[in-house]
C-alpha positions in Angstrom: -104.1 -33.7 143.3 -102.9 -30.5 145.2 -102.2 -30.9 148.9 -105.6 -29.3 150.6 -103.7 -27.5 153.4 -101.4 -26.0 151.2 -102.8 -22.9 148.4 -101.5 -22.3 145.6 -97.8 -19.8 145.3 -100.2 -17.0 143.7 -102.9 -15.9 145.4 -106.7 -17.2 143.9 -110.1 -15.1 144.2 -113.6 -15.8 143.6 -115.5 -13.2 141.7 -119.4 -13.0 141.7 -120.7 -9.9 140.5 -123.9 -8.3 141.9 -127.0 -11.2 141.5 -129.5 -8.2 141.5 -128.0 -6.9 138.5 -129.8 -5.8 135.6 -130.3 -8.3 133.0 -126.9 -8.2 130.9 -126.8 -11.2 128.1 -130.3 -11.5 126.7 -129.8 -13.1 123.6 -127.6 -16.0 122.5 -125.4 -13.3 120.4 -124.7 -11.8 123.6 -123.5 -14.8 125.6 -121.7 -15.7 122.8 -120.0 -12.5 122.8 -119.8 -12.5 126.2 -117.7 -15.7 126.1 -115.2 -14.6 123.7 -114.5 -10.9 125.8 -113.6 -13.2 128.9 -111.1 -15.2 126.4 -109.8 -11.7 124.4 -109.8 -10.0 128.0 -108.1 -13.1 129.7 -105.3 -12.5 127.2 -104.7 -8.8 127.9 -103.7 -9.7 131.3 -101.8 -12.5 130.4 -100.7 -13.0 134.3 -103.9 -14.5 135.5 -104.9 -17.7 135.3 -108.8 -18.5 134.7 -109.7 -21.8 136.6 -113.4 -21.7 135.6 -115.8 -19.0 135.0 -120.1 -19.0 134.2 -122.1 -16.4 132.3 -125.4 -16.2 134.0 -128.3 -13.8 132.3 -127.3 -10.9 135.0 -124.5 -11.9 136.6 -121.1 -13.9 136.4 -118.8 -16.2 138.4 -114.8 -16.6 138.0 -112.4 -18.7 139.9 -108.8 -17.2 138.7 -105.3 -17.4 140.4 -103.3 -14.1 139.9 -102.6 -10.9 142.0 -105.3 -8.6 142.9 -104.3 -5.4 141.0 -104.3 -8.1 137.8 -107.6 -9.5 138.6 -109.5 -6.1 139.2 -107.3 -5.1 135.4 -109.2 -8.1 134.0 -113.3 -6.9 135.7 -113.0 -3.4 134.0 -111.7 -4.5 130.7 -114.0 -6.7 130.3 -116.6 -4.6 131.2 -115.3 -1.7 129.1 -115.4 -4.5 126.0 -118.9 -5.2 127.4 -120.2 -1.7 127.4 -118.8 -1.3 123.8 -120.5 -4.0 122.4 -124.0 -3.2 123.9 -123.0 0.5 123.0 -123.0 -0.6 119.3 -126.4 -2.7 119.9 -127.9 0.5 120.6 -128.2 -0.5 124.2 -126.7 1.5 127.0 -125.7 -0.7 129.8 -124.2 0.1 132.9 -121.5 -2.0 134.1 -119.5 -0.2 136.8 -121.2 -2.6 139.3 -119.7 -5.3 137.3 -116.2 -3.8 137.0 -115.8 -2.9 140.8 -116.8 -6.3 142.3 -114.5 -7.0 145.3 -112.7 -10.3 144.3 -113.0 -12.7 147.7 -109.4 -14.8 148.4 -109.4 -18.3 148.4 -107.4 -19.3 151.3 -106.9 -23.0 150.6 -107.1 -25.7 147.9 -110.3 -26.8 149.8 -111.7 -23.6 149.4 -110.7 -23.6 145.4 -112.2 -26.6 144.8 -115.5 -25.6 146.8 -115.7 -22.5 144.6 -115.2 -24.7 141.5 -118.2 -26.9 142.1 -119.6 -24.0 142.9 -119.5 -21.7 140.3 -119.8 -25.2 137.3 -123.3 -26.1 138.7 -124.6 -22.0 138.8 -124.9 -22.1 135.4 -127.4 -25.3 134.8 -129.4 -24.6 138.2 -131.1 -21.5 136.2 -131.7 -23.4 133.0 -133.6 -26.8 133.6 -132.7 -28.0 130.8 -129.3 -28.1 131.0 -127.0 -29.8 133.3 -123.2 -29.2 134.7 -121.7 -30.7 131.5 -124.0 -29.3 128.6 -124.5 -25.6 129.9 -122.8 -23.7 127.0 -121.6 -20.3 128.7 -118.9 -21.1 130.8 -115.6 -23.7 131.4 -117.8 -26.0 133.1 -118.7 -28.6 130.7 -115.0 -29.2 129.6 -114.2 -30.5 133.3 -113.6 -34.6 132.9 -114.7 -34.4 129.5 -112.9 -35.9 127.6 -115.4 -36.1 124.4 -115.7 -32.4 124.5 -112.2 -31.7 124.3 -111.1 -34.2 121.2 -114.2 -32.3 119.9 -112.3 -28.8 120.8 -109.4 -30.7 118.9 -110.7 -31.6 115.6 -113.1 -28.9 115.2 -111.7 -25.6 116.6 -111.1 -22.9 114.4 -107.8 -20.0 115.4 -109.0 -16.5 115.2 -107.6 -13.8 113.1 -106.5 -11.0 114.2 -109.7 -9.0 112.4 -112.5 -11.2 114.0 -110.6 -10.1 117.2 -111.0 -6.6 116.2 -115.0 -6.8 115.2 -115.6 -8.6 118.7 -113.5 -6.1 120.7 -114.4 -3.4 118.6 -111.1 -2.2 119.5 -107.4 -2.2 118.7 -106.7 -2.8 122.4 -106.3 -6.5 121.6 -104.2 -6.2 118.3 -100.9 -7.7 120.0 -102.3 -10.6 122.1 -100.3 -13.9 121.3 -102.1 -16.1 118.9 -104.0 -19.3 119.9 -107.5 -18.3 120.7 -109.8 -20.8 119.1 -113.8 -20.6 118.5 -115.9 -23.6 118.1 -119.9 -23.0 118.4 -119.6 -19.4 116.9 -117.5 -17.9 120.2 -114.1 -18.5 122.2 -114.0 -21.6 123.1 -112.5 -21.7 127.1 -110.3 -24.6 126.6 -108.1 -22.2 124.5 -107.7 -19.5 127.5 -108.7 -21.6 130.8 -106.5 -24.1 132.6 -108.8 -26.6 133.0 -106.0 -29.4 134.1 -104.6 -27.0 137.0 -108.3 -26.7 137.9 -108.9 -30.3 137.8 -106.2 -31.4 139.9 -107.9 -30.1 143.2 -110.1 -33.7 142.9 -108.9 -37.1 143.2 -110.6 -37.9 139.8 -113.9 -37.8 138.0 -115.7 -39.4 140.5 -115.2 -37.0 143.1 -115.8 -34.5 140.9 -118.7 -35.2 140.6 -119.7 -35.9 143.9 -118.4 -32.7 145.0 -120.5 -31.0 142.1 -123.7 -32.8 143.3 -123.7 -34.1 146.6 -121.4 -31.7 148.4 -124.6 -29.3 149.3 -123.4 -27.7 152.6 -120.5 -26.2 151.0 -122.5 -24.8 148.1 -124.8 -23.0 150.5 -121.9 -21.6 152.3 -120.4 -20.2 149.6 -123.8 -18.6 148.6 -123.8 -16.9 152.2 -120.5 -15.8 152.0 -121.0 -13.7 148.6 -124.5 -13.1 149.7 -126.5 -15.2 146.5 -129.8 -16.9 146.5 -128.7 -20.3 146.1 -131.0 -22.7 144.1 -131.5 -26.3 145.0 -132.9 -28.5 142.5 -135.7 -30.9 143.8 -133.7 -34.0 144.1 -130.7 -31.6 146.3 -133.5 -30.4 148.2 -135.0 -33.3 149.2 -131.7 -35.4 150.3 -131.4 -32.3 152.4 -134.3 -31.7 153.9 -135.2 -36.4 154.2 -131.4 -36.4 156.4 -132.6 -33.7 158.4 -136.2 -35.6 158.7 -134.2 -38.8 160.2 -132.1 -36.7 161.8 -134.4 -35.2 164.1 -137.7 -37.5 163.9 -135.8 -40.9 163.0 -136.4 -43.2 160.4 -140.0 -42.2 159.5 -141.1 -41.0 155.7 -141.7 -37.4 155.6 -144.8 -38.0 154.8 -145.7 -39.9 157.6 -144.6 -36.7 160.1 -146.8 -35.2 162.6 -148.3 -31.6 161.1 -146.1 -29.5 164.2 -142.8 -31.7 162.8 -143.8 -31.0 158.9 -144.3 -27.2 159.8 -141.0 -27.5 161.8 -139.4 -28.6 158.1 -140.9 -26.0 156.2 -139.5 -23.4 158.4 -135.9 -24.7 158.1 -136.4 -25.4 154.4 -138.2 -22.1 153.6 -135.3 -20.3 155.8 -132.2 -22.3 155.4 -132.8 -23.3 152.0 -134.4 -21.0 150.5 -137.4 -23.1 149.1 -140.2 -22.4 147.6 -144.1 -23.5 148.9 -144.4 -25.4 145.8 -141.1 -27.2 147.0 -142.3 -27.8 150.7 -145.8 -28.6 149.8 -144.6 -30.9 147.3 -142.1 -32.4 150.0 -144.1 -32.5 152.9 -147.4 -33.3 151.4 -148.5 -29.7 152.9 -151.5 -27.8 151.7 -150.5 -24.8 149.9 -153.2 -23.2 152.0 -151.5 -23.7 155.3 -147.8 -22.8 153.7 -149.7 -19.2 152.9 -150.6 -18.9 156.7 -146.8 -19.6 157.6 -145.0 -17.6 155.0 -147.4 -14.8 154.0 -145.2 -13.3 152.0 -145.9 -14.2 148.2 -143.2 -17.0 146.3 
């Protein structure tokens, strides 16, 4: 595991485009498109290294270790590729937003790995039926997986030069080095990520996942920092919001608060945490009735 005072000899970035974005992938053509640009793209700026990376509907995460001038090469060719794909879908899409998004520096190894459990549970917390290790459009599920990868193995398929072509619809990408493999119809990221170096900022599996599901406080400061609406799923929320309960009331059940100590919940979980009434009434066994009086503003 890498020492987590000491960051790495190149410098590494995380890259969240704009969340308010218009919707970009809308079908599972254009993820899976969208998954072999970031491999192709990767490739044309073969002095980057992608840690892990998530395609969300309107927006997208990357964790990659390389200089900045690389980096900002790597967001407008891939959203050049982008725009020429949805060009030839008869769908003009702009992505300038996308191709100027200011890449934020990772300043530590603690930092890197924050951004990696990060950005491998954005991806799931959208889709509700999915999880960290079986959401499809990103790295994520290949972390401490090892049945995934002897699948990559046996199953992968190198692509040829034309298939390059017909995704790029370009030339640009005629001289890449060979060894970009597809499994599932697109790129697969164990062929273009380095999911070991990205592994190696844990101690193991186990804290892995920890980290991905447990470590909550640094998720939600990440979300500050690059200004996105985190989501907690129901089980996060309420560890959060039952240790702040014995934190401040002591040992009793949520339920069992006084209506002023409830109502003093629902305003840290409504403005902290971004919940929902549905969350807090569920939670704190409050009428939806009263939460409307508290937060008048429609969820």
């Amino acid at each position: 595991m890498n020492n987590l005072n000491i960051s790495p000899a190149m410098p590494a970035w995380h890259i969240s485009t704009p969340e308010n974005h218009e919707i970009i992938f809308r079908t599972i053509e254009d993820f899976k498109t969208g998954m072999s640009l970031v491999g192709i793209t990767s490739r044309l700026v073969p002095s980057i290294t992608i840690l892990t990376f998530e395609l969300m509907s309107n927006h997208m995460h990357f964790c990659i270790i390389g200089n900045l001038e690389d980096i900002k090469r790597f967001m407008k060719l891939l959203a050049y590729f982008l725009e020429r794909y949805f060009k030839a879908k008869v769908r003009l899409i702009d992505l300038s937003e996308v191709a100027a998004t200011a890449p934020r520096q990772l300043n530590s190894a603690l930092e890197i790995r924050n951004v990696l459990s990060y950005d491998n549970r954005n991806g799931f917390l959208v889709n509700p039926n999915t999880h960290p290790f079986s959401y499809p459009w990103g790295a994520n599920k290949y972390f401490f997986n090892p049945e995934a990868r002897l699948r990559y193995v046996k199953e992968s398929i190198t692509l040829s030069i034309r298939e390059i072509r017909k995704i790029t619809r370009s030339r640009k990408a005629d001289k890449i080095p060979a060894g970009l493999k597809k499994i599932d119809g697109y790129i697969c990221p164990l062929s273009f990520c380095d999911i070991e170096a990205a592994e190696s900022y844990y101690r193991n599996a186990s804290n892995y996942f920890y980290e991905l599901s447990r470590n909550i406080e640094s998720h939600r400061t990440i979300a500050k920092e690059i200004g996105e609406n985190i989501i907690y799923s129901d089980d996060e929320l309420f560890r959060i919001v039952n240790s702040i309960g014995k934190e401040r009331f002591g040992n009793l059940p949520l339920t069992s608060l006084s209506q002023d100590q409830k109502t003093e919940l629902a305003i840290t979980m409504h403005f902290e945490y971004k919940a929902t009434k549905k969350q807090i009434a569920r939670m704190l066994k409050l009428d939806i009735g009263v939460l409307d009086i508290i937060f008048p503003t429609p969820q």
